[in-house]
C-alpha positions as CSV (number, residue, x, y, z in Angstrom):
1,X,41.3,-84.7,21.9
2,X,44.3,-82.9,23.1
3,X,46.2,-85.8,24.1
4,X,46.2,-89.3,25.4
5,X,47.9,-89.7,28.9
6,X,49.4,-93.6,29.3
7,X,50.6,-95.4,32.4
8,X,53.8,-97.4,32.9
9,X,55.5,-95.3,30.4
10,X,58.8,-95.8,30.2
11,X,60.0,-92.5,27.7
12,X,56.8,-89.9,27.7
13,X,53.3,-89.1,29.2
14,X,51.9,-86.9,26.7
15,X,52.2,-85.1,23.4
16,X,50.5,-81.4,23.2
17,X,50.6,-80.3,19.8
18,X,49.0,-76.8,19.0
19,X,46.7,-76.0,16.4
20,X,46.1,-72.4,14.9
21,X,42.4,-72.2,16.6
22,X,41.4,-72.8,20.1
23,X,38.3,-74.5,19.9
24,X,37.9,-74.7,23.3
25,X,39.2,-73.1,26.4
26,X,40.8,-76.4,28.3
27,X,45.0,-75.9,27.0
28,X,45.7,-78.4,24.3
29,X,42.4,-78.4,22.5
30,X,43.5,-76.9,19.4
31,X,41.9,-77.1,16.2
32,X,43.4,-76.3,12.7
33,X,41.6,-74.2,9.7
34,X,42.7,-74.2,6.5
35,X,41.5,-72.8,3.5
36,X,42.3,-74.7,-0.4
37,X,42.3,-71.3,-2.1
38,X,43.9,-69.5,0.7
39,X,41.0,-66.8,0.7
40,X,39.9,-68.3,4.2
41,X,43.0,-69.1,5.5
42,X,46.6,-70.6,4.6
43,X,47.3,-73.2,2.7
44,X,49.4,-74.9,5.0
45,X,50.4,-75.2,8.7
46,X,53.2,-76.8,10.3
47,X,52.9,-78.7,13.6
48,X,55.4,-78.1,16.3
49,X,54.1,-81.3,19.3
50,X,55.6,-81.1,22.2
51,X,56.5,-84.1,24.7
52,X,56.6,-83.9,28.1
53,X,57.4,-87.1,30.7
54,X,55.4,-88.4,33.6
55,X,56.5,-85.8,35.9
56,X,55.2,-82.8,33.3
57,X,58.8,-81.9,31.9
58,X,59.2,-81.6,28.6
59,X,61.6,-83.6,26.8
60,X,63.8,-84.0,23.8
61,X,63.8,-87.3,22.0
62,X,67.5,-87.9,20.5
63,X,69.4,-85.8,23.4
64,X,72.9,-86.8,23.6
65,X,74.9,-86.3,26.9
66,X,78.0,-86.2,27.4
67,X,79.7,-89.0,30.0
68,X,82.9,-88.8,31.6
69,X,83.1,-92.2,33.6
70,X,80.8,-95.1,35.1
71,X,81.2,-96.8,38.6
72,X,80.9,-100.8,39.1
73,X,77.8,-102.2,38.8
74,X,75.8,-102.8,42.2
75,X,75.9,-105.6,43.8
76,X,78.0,-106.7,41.0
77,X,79.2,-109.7,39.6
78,X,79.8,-112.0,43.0
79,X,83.2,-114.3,43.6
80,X,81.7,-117.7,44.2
81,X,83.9,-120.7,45.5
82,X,81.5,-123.4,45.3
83,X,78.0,-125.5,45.5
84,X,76.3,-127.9,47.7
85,X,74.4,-130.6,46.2
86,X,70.8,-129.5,46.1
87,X,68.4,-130.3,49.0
88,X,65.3,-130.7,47.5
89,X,64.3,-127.7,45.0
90,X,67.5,-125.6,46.3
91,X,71.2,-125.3,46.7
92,X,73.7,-123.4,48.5
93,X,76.2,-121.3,46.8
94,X,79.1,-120.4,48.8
95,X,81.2,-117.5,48.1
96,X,82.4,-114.0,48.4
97,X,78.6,-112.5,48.8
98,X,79.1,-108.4,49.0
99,X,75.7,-106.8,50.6
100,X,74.0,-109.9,50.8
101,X,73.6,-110.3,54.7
102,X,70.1,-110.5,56.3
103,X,68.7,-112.4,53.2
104,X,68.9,-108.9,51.1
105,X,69.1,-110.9,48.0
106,X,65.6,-112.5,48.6
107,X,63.8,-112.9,45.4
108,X,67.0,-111.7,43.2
109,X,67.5,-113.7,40.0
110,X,71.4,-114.3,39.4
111,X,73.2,-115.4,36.0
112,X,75.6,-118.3,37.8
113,X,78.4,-119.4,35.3
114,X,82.0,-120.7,35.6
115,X,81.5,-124.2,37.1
116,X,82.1,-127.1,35.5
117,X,79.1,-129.1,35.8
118,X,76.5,-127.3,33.9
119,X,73.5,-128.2,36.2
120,X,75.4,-126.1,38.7
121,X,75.1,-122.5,36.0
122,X,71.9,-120.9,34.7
123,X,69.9,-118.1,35.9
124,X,68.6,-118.9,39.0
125,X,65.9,-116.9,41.6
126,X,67.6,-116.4,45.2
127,X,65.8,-117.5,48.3
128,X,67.9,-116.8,51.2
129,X,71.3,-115.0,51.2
130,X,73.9,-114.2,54.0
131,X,77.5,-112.6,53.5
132,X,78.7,-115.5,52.5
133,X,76.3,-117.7,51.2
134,X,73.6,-117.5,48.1
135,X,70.4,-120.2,48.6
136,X,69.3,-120.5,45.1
137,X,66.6,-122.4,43.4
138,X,68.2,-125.2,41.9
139,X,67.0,-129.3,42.3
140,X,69.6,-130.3,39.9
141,X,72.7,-128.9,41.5
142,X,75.8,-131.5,41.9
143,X,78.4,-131.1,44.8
144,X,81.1,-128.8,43.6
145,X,84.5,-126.9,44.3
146,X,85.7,-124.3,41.4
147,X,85.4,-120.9,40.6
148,X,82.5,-119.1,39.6
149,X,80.2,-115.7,39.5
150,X,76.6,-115.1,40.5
151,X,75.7,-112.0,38.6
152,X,72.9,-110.2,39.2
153,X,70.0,-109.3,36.8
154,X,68.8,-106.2,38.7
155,X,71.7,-104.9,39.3
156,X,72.6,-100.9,38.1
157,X,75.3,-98.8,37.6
158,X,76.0,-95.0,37.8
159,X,77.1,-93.2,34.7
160,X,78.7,-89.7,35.9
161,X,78.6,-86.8,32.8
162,X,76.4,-83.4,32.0
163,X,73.1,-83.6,32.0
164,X,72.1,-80.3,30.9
165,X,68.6,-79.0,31.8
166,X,67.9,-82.0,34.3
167,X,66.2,-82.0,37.5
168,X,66.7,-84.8,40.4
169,X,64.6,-87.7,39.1
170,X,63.3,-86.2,36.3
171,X,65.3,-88.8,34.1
172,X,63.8,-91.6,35.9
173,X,61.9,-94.1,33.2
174,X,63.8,-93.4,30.5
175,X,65.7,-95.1,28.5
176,X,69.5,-94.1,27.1
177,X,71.6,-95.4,24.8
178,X,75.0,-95.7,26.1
179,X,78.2,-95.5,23.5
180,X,82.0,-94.5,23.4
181,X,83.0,-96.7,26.7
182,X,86.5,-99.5,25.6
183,X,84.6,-101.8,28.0
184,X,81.8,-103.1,25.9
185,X,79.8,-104.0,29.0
186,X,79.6,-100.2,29.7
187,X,77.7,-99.7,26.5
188,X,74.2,-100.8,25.8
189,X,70.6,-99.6,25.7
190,X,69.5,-99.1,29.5
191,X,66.4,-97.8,31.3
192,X,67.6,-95.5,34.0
193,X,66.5,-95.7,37.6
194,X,67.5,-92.5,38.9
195,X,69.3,-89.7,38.6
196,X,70.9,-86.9,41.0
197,X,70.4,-83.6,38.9
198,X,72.6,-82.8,36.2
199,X,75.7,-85.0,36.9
200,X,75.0,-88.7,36.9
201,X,72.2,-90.9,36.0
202,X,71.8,-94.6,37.3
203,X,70.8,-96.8,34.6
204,X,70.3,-100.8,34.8
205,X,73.2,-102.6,34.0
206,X,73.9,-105.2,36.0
207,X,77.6,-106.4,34.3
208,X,79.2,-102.3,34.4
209,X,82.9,-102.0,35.2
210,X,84.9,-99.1,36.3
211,X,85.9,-96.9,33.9
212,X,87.1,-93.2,32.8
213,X,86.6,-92.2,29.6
214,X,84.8,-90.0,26.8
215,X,80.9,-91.4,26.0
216,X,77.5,-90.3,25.1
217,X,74.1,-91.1,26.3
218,X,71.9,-90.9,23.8
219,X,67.8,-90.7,25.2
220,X,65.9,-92.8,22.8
221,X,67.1,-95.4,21.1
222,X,68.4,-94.2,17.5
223,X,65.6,-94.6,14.6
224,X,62.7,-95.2,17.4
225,X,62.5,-91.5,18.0
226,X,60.8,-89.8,15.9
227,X,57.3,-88.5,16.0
228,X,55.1,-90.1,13.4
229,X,52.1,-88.6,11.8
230,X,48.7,-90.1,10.0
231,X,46.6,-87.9,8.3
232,X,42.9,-89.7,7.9
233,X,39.3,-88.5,6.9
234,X,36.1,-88.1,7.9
235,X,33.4,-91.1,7.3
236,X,29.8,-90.7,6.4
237,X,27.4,-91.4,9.1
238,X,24.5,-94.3,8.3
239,X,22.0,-94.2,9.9
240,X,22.0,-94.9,14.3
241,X,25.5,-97.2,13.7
242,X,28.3,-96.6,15.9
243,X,31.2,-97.1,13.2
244,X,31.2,-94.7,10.3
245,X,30.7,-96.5,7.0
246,X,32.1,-95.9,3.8
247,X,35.4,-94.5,2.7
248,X,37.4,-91.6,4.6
249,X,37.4,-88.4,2.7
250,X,41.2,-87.2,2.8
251,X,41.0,-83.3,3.1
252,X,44.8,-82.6,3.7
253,X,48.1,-84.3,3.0
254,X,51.0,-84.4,5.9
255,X,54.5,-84.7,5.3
256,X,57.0,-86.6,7.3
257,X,57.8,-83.7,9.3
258,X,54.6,-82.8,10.4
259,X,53.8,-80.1,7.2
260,X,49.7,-80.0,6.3
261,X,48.6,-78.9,3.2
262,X,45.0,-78.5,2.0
263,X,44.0,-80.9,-0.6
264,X,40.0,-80.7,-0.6
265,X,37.0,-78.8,1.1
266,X,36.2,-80.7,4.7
267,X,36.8,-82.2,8.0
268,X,39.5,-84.4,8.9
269,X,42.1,-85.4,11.5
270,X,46.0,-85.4,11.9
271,X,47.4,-87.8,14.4
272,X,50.8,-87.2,16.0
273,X,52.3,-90.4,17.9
274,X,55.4,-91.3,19.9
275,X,56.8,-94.5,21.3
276,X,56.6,-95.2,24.3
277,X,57.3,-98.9,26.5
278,X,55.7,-100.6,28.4
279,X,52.1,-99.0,27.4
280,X,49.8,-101.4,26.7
281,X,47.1,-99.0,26.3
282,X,46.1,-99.6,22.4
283,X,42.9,-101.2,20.9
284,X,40.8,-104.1,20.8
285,X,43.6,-106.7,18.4
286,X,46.9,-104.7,19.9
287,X,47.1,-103.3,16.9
288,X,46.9,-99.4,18.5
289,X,43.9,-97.0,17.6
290,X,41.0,-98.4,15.6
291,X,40.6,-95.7,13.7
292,X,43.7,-95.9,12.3
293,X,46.0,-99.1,12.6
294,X,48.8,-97.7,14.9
295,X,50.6,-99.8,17.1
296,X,50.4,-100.1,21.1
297,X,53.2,-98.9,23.2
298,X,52.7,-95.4,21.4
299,X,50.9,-92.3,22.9
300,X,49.2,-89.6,20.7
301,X,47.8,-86.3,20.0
302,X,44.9,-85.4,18.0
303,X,43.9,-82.4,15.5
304,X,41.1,-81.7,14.2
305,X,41.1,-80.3,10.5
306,X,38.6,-78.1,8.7
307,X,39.8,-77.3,5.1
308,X,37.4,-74.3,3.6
309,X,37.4,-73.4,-0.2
């Protein structure tokens, strides 16, 4: 197997990591020969996987860009005045409500805080909205006059910078982490939304503020980046049984980096895998591939191994 392709992926589609034989003609189906004595073959090889993302581009995990300044968050946090006491399972919200004529906020969950009476703050889901009113689902809601903010969850903000090597939309789904803003609210770990080539990317932060000033946006989360590889042998065949029995044979060793080095005559396979969110493609306990015990929300790549003497 070349690769496994995954849907809902939030970072990366596929990993193609070459072998030193083609064993067959489809690209990606790469095998790897070794020989122990190195009369066959070398010794060693050294994997080199590539990752590309949903849309085919190839990316690299740990990229830091540079930012320059992010925008307010849209729709914001909203000025509210006051609220009604609830009819029924609802209550209105009055206020300073920027975009939200013609019920636009319809379904919209909001983080309301600053009144007094606590029944009147929580996160609440939005059923009708004009410019100056939010309907929100709340039975508990007391009559009210005081100042307060509905902000909301879905809201994003656009981070402006370099983004070297970028293509309109082709950062969509991933996820950045954002550092170096004064306004902690800037900075976070945030899946991005959209992007318009190489100069800004939208990512989902619903609480940014304006700001100038020197950051980075890292892809990848620090420490969940880095390609991971399992080295595991071939099982005896019993009889007309589907699962293998008996213990794996291990043929090769493989290093942290991705370095394999004959150990014994055989067959064998490498696995190279790379997290992903939102995949729940894995095995039959969410545990990730039965052969070998990785976890879901990973994709992977597959080489086979033949060690001669």
């Amino acid at each position: 197997m070349a690769f496994q392709a995954t849907t809902g992926l939030g970072v990366a589609a596929k990993i193609i990591s070459p072998g030193n034989v083609s064993l067959k003609t489809t690209p990606g189906y790469n095998g790897i020969v070794l020989s122990l004595s190195g009369v066959n073959g070398p010794t060693t090889f050294q994997l080199d996987p590539s990752i590309e993302d949903a849309f085919g581009n190839e990316i690299t995990p740990g990229t830091a860009y540079v930012l320059t300044a992010v925008a307010a968050s849209t729709p914001g946090a909203l000025t509210l005045t006051g609220v009604a006491a609830s009819t029924g399972t609802t209550a209105v919200y009055s206020g300073t409500i920027t975009g939200g004529g013609s019920n636009a906020y319809i379904g919209q969950s909001f983080v309301i805080a600053g009144f007094v009476n606590g029944v009147n703050n929580g996160l609440l889901i939005c059923t009708a909205s004009t410019a100056s009113a939010l309907t929100l689902e709340n039975a508990n809601a007391i009559a009210e006059t005081h100042a307060a903010t509905a902000t909301p969850e879905e809201g994003t903000a656009v981070y402006t910078g370099t983004f070297t090597g970028a293509t309109t939309g082709s950062l969509v789904g991933q996820t950045f982490v954002v550092a170096g803003f004064t306004n902690a609210v800037n900075n976070g770990t945030f899946i991005a939304t959209a992007n318009s080539g190489t100069t800004t990317v939208t990512l989902e932060n619903a609480a940014a503020v304006v700001e100038t000033h020197a950051a980075t946006a890292t892809s990848q989360e620090a420490g969940a980046n880095e390609l991971t590889y399992v080295e595991y042998g071939f099982k005896t065949l019993t009889g007309n049984t589907y699962q293998p029995s008996g213990t794996p044979t291990q043929i090769v060793t493989v290093s942290s980096t991705g370095l394999i080095t004959a150990v014994a005559k055989g067959e064998g396979q490498v696995e190279t895998s790379y997290p992903t969110f939102n995949n729940s493609i894995g095995d039959i306990v969410s545990s990730g591939n039965i052969m070998n015990g990785l976890p879901i929300n990973k994709i992977y790549a597959e080489n086979r191994v033949v060690v001669l003497v």
